[in-house]
N, C-alpha and C positions, 0 to 999 in steps of 0.2 A: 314317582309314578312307576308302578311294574311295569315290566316288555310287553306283556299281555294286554294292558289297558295301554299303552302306547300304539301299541297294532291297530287294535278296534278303534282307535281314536283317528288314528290314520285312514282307517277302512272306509269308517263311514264319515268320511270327508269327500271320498270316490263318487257316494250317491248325488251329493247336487250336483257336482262338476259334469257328471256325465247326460244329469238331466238339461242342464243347461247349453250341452254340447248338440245333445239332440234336436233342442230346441232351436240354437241358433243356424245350424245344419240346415234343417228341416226350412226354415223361412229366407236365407241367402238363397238356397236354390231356385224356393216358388219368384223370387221376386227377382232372380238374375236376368231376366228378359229370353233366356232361351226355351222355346217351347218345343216340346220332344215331337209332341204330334203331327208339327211338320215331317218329324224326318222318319216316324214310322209309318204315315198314312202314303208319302210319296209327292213328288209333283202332281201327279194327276187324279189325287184322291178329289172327290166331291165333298163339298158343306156337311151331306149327309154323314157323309164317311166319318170328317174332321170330327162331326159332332159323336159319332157311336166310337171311337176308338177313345175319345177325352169321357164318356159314359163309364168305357171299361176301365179306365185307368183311375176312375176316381177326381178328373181333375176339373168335372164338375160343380163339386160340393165348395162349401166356405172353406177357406183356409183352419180357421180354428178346428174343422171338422176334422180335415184333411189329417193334420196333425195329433190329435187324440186316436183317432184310427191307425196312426203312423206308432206312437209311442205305446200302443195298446199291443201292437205288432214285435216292437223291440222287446218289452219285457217278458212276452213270452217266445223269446229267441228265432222268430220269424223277420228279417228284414226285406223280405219281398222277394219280386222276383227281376231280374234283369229284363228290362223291357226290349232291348233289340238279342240276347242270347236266347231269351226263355227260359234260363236256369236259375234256381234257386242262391239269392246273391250269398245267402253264407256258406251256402258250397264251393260256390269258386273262391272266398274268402280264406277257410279253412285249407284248400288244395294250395293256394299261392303265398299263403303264408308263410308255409314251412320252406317254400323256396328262399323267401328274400330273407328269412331272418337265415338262412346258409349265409349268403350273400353280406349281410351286416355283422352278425359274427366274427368272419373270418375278416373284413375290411375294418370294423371296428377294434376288434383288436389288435391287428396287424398295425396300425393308424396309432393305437394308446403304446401298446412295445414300441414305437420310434419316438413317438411324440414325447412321453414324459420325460424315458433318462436323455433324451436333447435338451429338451427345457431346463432341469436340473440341471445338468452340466452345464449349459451356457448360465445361465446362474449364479453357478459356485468362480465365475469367471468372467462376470460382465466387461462388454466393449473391446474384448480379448479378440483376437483372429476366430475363432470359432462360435465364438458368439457372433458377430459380424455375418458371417457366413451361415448362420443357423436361423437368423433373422431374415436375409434374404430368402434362404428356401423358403421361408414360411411364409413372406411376403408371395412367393409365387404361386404358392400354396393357393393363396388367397385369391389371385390375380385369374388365374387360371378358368376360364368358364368348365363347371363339369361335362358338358354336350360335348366342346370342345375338344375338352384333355381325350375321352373316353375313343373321340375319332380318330383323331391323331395318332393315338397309340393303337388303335385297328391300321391304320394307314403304314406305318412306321414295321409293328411286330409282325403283320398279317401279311400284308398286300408287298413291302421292301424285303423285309428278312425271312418272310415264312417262316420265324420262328413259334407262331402263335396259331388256332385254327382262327377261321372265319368267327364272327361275330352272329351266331346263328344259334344262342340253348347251352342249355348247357351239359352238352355232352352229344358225341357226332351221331349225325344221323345214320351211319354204317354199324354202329354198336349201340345192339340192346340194352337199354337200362336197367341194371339191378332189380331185385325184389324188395318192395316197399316196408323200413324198417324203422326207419326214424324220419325219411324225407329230404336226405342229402344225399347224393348222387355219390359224392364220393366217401360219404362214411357206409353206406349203404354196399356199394361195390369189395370196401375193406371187409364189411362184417363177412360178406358172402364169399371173399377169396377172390371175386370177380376182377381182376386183375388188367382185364383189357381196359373194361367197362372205369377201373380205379383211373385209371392212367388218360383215360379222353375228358373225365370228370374234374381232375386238377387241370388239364391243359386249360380246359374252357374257364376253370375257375383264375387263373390267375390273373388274367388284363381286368374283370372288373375289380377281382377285389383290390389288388395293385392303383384303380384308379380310386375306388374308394379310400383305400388305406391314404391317399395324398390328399385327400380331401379332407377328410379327418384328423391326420395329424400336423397339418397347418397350424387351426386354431388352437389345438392343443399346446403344440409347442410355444405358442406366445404366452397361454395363457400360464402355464406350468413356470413358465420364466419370471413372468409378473409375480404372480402370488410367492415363489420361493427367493425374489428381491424383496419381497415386504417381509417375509420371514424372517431375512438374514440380517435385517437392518432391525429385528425386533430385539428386545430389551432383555429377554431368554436366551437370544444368541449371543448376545453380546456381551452378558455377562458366562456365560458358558465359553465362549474363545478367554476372558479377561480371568480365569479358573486356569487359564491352561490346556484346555482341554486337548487330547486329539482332532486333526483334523477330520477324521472318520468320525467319530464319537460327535463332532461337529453336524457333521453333513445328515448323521443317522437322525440329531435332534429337528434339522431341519424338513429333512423327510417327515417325519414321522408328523409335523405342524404344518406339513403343507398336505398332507393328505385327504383330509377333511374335503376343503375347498377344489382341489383336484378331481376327487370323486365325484364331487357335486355340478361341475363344469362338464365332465365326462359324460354324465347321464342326461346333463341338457344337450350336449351334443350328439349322443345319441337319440333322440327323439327331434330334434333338431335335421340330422341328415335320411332321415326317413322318407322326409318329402325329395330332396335331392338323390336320392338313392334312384325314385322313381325314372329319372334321367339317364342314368346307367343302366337302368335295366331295359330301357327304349334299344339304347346305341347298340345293346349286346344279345338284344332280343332273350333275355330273362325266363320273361312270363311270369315272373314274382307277382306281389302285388302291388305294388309299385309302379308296374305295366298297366297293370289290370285298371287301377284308379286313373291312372294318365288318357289310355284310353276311355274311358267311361267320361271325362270331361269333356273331351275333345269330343266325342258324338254325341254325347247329351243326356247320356243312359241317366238321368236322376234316382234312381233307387241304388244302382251300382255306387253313385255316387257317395251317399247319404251312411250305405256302410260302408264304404270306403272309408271314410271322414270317421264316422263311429268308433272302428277299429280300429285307427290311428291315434283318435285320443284315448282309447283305450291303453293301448298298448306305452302312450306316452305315461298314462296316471300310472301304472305299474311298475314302469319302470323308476320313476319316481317315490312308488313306494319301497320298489327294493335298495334306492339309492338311501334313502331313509333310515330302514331297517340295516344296512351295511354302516350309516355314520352314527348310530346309537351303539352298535356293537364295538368300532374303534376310537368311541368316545361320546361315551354315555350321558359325559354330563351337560352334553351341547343338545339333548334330543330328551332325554327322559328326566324332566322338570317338573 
């Protein structure tokens, strides 16, 4: 199979998943038992009222209606409007996105640079002292609630050592934020020479991503450990050590066979701490979207909702496809069949 018809083949694999996504979206919400129109009409709205605000919002009609009007809305890139903001929700969509994926970025990669070459190493050295040691961190890793770890290290950095600002944005409220170029505070402050603006931008950045980065290179590390002990005990290595090989020349064939399955781990985990991310971005008041979707559940906003959810399996299929598109490239013949 060409790369080309491998792509399209992948592409429109995206189309039902995403219809399917809307759909079950769309019908958890109606049927979750929470009704918005209490909390937009008020305690002391009237029958009358209850009924002309459920008129305006549609929530009148059949559910099948409801829905066809809904998905008629999606495919021409309208998701509605915020029922308690008033705002157009893939505006605040679009504004909060480029926050948290700063945010996931810099935590997700920070999280894979520790997590693999620990896994590896504890690998190429099982039950050893640093193996031992490499599995408890990542036991705590595990153990650790993220609400929790993110206060704590407010408590600890902020409030003990004032080595950290407050947990309030990202970036202090005394200094103006850069001119909008890419949607990172601190690449944004670099491009412009903005220097004060650079320097309150990484302050703020580093306790979440530092707590992401711990969140993320947990599972990593166990998982990196697992798959490069099955490597090592495989019938390629083993006849590669019984060759004579180098150790290096070893380690490189092992790398290079655990990579596949690594990648692939890595991109579920990515899509995977998306929803946890949303946690972080509560403790450190963000405003990602992250924020955005956590509040919209907790008040009820359902349109907020719905793209929230939207956007997140979006964002998961993509990423997915480029996880794809990266293990056909470092190994064609597991992908283009």
């Amino acid at each position: 199979m060409k790369f080309s018809q491998f792509i399209l083949r992948r592409t429109l694999m995206v189309i039902p998943l995403l219809v399917g996504v809307v759909f079950l979206t769309f019908m958890l919400i109606r049927v979750g038992g929470l009704d918005p129109v209490g909390l937009l009409a008020g305690p002391t709205a009237t029958a009358d009222e209850f009924d002309m605000i459920r008129e305006e919002l549609g929530l009148n009609q059949p559910l099948w209606k409801q829905f066809l009007i809904y998905a008629g809305n999606v495919i021409q890139g309208d998701l509605g409007e915020s029922w308690l903001s008033n705002r157009p929700v893939l505006e605040d969509i679009k504004s909060r996105s480029l926050i948290s994926l700063e945010l996931l970025f810099w935590g997700i990669g920070l999280g894979t640079l520790i997590g693999v070459p620990l896994g590896l190493r504890a690998a190429f050295r099982p039950n050893g002292r640093f193996d031992q040691i490499t599995r408890i961190l990542s036991l705590l890793g595990f153990s650790i609630p993220t609400y929790w770890l993110g206060l704590v290290m407010l408590f600890v950095f902020f409030y003990l050592l004032r080595w950290a600002p407050p947990g309030m944005g990202r970036i202090s409220l005394m200094v103006n934020p850069p001119d909008f170029i890419t949607g990172s505070y601190l690449v944004d402050s670099l491009l412009t020479a903005n220097w004060q603006a650079a320097h309150s931008a990484l302050s703020h950045l580093i306790l979440p991503v530092i707590c992401l980065a711990i969140v993320s290179a947990a599972p990593i590390i166990k998982q990196t450990r697992a798959i490069a002990l099955e490597v090592i005990s495989s019938d390629s290595v083993r006849y590669a050590r019984a060759c004579g090989l180098k150790t290096k020349t070893v380690r490189e064939i092992v790398f290079k066979n655990s990579a596949t399955p690594i990648i692939t781990f890595v991109g579920t985990e990515i899509t995977g701490l998306v929803g946890t991310m949303s946690l972080i971005e509560y403790v450190f008041a963000w405003g990602g979207l992250g924020q955005y979707g956590l509040n919209a559940i907790v008040r009820g906003d359902f349109t907020a909702v719905q793209g929230y959810v939207l956007t997140l399996a979006l964002f998961s299929v993509l990423v997915f496809l480029v996880v794809d598109i990266i293990i056909a490239v470092i190994e064609p013949r597991s992908e283009l069949n």
